[in-house]
C-alpha positions, 0 to 999 in steps of 0.5 A, a space after each residue: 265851780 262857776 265856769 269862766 267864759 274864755 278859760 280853757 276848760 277839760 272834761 274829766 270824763 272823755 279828756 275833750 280839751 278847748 275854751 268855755 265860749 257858753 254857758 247855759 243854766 236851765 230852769 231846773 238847775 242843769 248847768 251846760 257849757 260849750 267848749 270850743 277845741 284849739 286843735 284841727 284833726 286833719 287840717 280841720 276845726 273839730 266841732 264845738 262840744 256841750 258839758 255839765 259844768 260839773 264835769 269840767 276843771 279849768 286848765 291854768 297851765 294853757 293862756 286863753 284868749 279874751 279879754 285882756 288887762 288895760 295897758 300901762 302908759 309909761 311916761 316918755 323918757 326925759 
């Protein structure tokens, strides 16, 4: 599975929950992406985490940022 930037991913091993901000591909096929946490541990951001994508599933319960659709235009009623 090819991770997508801005959805929110878990880590199957450690329960580490956030975004995919980065993904990384090494020359000999080492797939890493960066997982940025929406919680604060004690009022403070916790610290951005590497994963290999393999061990990472993609969370489509949670609403990530990013980009968004183009808005549709209604016409003005007549």
């Amino acid at each position: 599975m090819v991770t997508k930037l801005g959805a929110t991913v878990r880590d199957s091993i450690s329960g580490f929950t956030g975004i995919a901000t980065a993904r990384t591909e090494y020359l000999f096929g080492c797939v890493r992406v960066l997982v940025e946490p929406t919680e604060l541990k004690d009022g403070v951001p916790l610290d951005s985490q590497w994963f290999d994508e393999q061990r990472l599933t993609e969370n489509s319960d949670a609403q990530a940022g990013g980009p968004q659709p183009e808005p549709v235009r209604r016409d003005a009623p007549k």
